[in-house]
VOGU-3710 file (C-alpha; in Angstrom, 3 decimals, decimal comma):
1> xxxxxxxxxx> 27,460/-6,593/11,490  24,336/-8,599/10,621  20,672/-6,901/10,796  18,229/-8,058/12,693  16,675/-10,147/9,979  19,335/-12,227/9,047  18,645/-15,120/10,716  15,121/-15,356/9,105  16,742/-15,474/5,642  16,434/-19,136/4,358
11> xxxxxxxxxx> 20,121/-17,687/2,591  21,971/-14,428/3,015  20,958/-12,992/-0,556  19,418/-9,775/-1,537  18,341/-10,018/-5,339  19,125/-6,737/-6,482  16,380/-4,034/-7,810  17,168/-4,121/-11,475  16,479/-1,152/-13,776  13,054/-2,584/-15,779
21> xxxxxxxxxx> 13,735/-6,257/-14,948  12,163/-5,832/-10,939  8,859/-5,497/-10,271  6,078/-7,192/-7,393  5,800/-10,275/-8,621  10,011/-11,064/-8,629  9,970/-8,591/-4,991  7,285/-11,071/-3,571  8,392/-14,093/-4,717  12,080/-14,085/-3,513
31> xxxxxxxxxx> 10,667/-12,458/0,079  7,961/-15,791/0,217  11,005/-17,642/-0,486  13,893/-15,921/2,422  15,426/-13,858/0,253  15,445/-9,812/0,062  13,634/-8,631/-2,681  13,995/-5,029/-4,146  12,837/-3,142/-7,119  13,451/0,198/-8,381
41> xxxxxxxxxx> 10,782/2,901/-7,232  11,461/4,142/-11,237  10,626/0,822/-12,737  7,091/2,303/-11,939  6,286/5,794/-14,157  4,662/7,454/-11,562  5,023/8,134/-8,066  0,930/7,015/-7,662  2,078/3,676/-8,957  4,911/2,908/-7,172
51> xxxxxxxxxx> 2,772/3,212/-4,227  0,481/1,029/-5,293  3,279/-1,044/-5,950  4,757/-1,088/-2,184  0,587/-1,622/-1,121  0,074/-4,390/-3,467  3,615/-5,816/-1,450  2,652/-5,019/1,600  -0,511/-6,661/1,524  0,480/-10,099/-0,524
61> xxxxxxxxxx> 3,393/-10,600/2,256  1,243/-10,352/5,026  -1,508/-12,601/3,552  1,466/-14,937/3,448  2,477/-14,818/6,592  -1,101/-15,139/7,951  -1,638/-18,329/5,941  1,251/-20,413/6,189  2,751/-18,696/9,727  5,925/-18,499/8,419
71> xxxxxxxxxx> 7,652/-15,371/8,660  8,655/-13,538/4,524  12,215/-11,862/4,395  11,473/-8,003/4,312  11,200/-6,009/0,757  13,718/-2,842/-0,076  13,407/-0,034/-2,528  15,832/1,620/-4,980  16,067/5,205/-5,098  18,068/7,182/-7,558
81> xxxxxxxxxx> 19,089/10,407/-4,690  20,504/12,883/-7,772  19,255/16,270/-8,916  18,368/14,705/-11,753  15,354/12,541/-10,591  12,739/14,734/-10,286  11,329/12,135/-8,074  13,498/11,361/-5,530  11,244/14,016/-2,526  8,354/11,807/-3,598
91> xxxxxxxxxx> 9,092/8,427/-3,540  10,888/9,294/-0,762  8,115/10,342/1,486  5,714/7,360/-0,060  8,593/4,887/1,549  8,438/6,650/4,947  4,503/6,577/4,553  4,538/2,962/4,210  7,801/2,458/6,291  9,562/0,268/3,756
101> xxxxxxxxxx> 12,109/-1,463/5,555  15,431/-1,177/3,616  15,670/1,855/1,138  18,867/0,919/-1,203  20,559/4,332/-2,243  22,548/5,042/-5,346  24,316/8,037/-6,542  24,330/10,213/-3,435  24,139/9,261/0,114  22,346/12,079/1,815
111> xxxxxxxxxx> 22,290/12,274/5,908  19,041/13,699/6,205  17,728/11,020/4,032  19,126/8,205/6,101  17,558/10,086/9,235  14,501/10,005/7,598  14,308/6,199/7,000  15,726/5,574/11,107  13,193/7,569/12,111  10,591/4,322/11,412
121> xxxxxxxxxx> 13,157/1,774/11,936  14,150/1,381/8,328  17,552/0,559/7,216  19,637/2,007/4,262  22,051/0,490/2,227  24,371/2,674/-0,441  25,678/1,305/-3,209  29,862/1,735/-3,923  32,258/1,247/-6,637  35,104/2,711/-4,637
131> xxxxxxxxxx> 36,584/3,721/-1,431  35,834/7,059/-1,517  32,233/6,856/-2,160  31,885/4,473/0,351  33,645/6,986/3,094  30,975/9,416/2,077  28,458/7,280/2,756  29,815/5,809/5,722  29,787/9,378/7,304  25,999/10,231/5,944
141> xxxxxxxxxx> 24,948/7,030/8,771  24,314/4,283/6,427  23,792/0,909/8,015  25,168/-0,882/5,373  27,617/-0,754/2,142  26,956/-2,516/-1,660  30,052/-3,324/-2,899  29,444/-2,938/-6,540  32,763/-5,222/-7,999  34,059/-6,008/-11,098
151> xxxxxxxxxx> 32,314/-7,847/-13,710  29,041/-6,928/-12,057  25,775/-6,242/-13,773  24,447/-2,439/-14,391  26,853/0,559/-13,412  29,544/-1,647/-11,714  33,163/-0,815/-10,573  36,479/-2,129/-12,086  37,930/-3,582/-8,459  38,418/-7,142/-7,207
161> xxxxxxxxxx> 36,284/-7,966/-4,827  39,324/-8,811/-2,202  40,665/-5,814/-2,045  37,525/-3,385/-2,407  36,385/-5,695/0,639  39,779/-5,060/2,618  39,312/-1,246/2,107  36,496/-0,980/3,323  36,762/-3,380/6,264  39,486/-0,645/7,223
171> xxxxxxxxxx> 37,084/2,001/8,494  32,983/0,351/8,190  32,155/-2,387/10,729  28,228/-2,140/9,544  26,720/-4,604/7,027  28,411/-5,581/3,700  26,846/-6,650/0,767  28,909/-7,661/-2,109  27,946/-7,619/-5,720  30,049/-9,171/-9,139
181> xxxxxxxxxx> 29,247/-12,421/-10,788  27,844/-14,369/-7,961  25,702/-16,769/-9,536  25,914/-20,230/-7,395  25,206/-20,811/-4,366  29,138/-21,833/-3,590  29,421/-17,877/-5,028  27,592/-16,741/-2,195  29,580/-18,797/0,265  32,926/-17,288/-1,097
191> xxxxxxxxxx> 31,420/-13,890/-0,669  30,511/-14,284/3,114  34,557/-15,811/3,433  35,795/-12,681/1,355  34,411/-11,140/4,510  30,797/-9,653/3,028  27,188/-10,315/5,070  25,563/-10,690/1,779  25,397/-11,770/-1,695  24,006/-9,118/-3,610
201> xxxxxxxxxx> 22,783/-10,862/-6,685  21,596/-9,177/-10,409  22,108/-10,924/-13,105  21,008/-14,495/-11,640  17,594/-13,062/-11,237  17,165/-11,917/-14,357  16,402/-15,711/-15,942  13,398/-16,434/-13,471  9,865/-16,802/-14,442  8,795/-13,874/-12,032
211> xxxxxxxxxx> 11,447/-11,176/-13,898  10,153/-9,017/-16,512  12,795/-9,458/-18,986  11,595/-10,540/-22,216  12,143/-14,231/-23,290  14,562/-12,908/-25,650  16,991/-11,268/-23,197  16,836/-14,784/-20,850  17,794/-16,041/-24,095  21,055/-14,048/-24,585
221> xxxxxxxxxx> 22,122/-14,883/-21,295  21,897/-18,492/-21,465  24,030/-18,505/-24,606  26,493/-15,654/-23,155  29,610/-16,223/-21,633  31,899/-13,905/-19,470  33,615/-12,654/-22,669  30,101/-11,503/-24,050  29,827/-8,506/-21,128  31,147/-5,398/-22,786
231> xxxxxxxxxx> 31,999/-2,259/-20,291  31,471/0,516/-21,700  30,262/4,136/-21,384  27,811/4,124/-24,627  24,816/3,793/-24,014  24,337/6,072/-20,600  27,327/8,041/-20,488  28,132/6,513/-17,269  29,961/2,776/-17,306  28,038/-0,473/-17,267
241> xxxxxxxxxx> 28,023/-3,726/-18,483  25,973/-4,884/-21,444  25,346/-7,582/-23,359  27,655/-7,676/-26,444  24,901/-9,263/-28,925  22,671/-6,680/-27,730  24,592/-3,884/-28,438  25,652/-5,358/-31,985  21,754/-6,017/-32,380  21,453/-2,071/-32,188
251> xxxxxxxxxx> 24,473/-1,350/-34,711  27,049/-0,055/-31,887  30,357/-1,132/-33,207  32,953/-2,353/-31,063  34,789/1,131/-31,932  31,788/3,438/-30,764  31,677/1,127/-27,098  35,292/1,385/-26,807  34,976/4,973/-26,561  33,457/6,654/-23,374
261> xxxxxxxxxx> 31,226/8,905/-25,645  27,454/8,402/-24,772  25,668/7,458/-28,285  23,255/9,561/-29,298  19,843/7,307/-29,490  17,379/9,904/-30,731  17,679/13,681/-30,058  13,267/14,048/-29,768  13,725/12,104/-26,753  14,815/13,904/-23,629
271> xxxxxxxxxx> 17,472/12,561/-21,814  15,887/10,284/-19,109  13,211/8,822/-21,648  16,409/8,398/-24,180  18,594/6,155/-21,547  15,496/4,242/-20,377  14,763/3,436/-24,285  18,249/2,529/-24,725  18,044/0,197/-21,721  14,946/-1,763/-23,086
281> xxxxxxxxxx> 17,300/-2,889/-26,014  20,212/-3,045/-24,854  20,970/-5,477/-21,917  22,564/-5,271/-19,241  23,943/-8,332/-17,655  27,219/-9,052/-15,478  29,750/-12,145/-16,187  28,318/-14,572/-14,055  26,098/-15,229/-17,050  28,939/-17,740/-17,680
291> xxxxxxxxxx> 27,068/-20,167/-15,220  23,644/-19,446/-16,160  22,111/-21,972/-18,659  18,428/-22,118/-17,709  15,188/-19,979/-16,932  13,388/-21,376/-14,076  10,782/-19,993/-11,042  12,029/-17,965/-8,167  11,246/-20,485/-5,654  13,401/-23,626/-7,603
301> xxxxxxxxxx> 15,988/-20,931/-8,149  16,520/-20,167/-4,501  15,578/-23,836/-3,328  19,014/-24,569/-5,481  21,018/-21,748/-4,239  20,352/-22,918/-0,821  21,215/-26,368/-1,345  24,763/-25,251/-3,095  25,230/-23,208/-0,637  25,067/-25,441/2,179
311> xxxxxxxxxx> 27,271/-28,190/0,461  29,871/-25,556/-0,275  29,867/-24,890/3,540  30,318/-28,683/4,580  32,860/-28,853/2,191  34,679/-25,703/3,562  34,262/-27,049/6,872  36,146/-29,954/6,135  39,327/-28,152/5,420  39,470/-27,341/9,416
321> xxxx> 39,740/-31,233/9,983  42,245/-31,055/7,374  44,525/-28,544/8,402  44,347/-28,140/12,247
//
C-alpha cells in the first residue's frame, strides 16, 4: 500500500538516515530532488540542535517550493525507541512539535508512540531484520515495514530479500521498504518486482557531495568490493557490516571480528560515547559498494538512478510482448 506521497517522488527511494553520515544538507538535497530524505535525530548532540536541525529543513524546503512551485518529497527522522537513549521522550515531542512527517523507528516499536505521530498525520516506518520483529511492529500500528536484508549497510539481517519479503507479505498489506545492496537504479526496479514499495538505500548515499563522510571513507568504498563487508559483532556488540580495511586500519584481526565479543575501545569512555567513537573509524558500508566507483552530487546521483530505473522498466516491459 503506497502513501499518499508516492506519486510526487521523481523515484520510489528513501535514502536512509545514516548513523554520522546524514545531516540537512544530504536530507534537503535528496527531498529538492524527489527522494525521501532522513537523518538520525542523534547525528545531532543535543536535543536543542536537532531542532534546529528539523527548522533549518523545514524552512529551506518551503523556500523551495515557493520559488520554483514544484512540490519537495517530505523529510523523516530516525529515532533510536530503547531504554538506553536517554533521548528518545525528547526528540520525540520536538518531532510532534514540528509534525515531521515520517518518524523511522528502530529497536522497539512502541503503540503509543505511533499514536503520537497519527495524531498530526505523520507516518511511521519500523525497521526489521526478521519476522518476528516485524509482527511486533505490525501490531504496535505502524504504517509501514524496513526490511533490513542481507548484505545491507549498518545493523542488517542475514535473510534474502525473497523470502523475508514473502513472510511478511503473509500478514502486512501496509508499505514495504526494502533495504540490502541496492545501488542502481535497475536495483530499485527489482525491489518494487520482489514485491517492496520502496528502495531503501544506505550505502549509495554515502559517496555524494552532500554526505558527511570524510573523503577518506568515499575512498574505501570506491575501491571495496562485496567481499570487503565484514559482519560482525565487534565493534557494537550488536551485528553490522563494516568495512574490512577499516577495521584492519584500527588493528581488529580477522580472529577478534569473527567472534561476537564487542571490543573494548577505551574503558574512560562510557558506553554510548565509546560505540559512536568506534563508528567514526570504523565504517560501515553494505555490499552494494561493489557497484559504486564514483563520488558525485545528490542531484546527478538521483538524476542517474532515475534514468536506470526507467530503462530497467522498458526493458522489463518487454518481456510481456515476449512471453504472452
Amino acid at each position: 500500500m503506497k502513501p499518499n506521497f508516492f506519486n510526487d517522488l521523481s523515484i520510489p527511494v528513501i535514502a536512509a538516515p545514516m548513523f554520522l553520515i546524514s545531516g540537512p544538507e544530504l536530507v534537503i538535497s535528496c527531498c529538492k530532488n524527489g527522494i525521501v530524505g532522513t537523518f538520525p535525530a542523534l547525528n545531532n548532540r543535543t536535543t536543542e540542535g536537532f531542532e534546529n536541525w528539523v527548522i533549518q529543513i523545514k524552512k529551506e524546503l518551503k523556500d523551495f517550493e515557493h520559488t520554483t512551485g514544484k512540490k519537495a518529497a517530505p523529510f523523516g527522522v530516525n529515532l533510536i525507541v530503547h531504554p538506553t537513549n536517554m533521548r528518545v521522550q525528547a526528540d520525540l515531542a520536538i518531532c510532534i512539535k514540528h509534525e515531521v512527517p515520517i518518524i523511522i523507528t528502530s529497536l522497539g516499536a512502541v503503540p503509543e508512540l505511533v499514536e503520537s505521530i497519527h495524531s498530526y498525520g505523520g507516518l511511521v516506518y519500523h525497521d526489521v531484520i526478521k519476522q518476528r520483529h516485524a509482527e511486533k511492529a505490525s501490531e504496535a500500528g505502524v504504517d509501514g515495514l524496513i526490511l533490513v536484508a542481507a548484505g545491507a549497510g549498518g545493523h542488517a539481517g542475514t535473510l534474502h530479500p525473497i523470502p523475508l519479503i514473502n513472510q511478511i507479505r503473509t500478514f502486512f498489506d501496509k508499505t514495504i521498504l526494502l533495504s540490502g545492496c541496492l545501488s542502481s537504479g535497475r536495483d530499485i526496479a527489482s525491489a518494487l518486482q520482489m514485491g517492496a514499495d520502496f528502495a531503501y538505500m544506505g550505502t549509495r548515499f554515502i559517496n555524494v557531495n552532500e554526505s558527511n563522510a570524510s573523503d577518506d571513507y568515499k575512498e574505501m568504498i570506491i575501491t571495496s568490493s562485496a567481499e570487503d563487508i565484514v559482519y560482525t559483532a565487534a565493534v557494537s556488540g550488536v551485528h553490522g557490516s563494516f568495512l574490512r580495511p577499516s577495521l584492519e586500519a584500527m588493528g581488529i584481526t580477522e580472529e577478534q571480528w569473527s567472534k561476537s565479543k564487542k571490543v573494548d575501545f577505551g574503558s574512560e569512555l562510557d558506553a554510548a560515547k565509546a560505540e559512536a567513537q568506534a563508528w567514526k573509524t570504523i565504517w560501515s558500508a553494505g555490499q552494494g559498494v561493489t557497484s559504486i566507483n564514483d563520488v558525485q552530487s545528490c542531484e546527478s546521483l538521483v538524476k542517474h538512478l532515475k534514468t536506470e530505473f526507467n530503462e530497467a522498466i522498458e526493458s522489463q516491459g518487454k518481456f510481456l510482448e515476449i512471453f504472452n
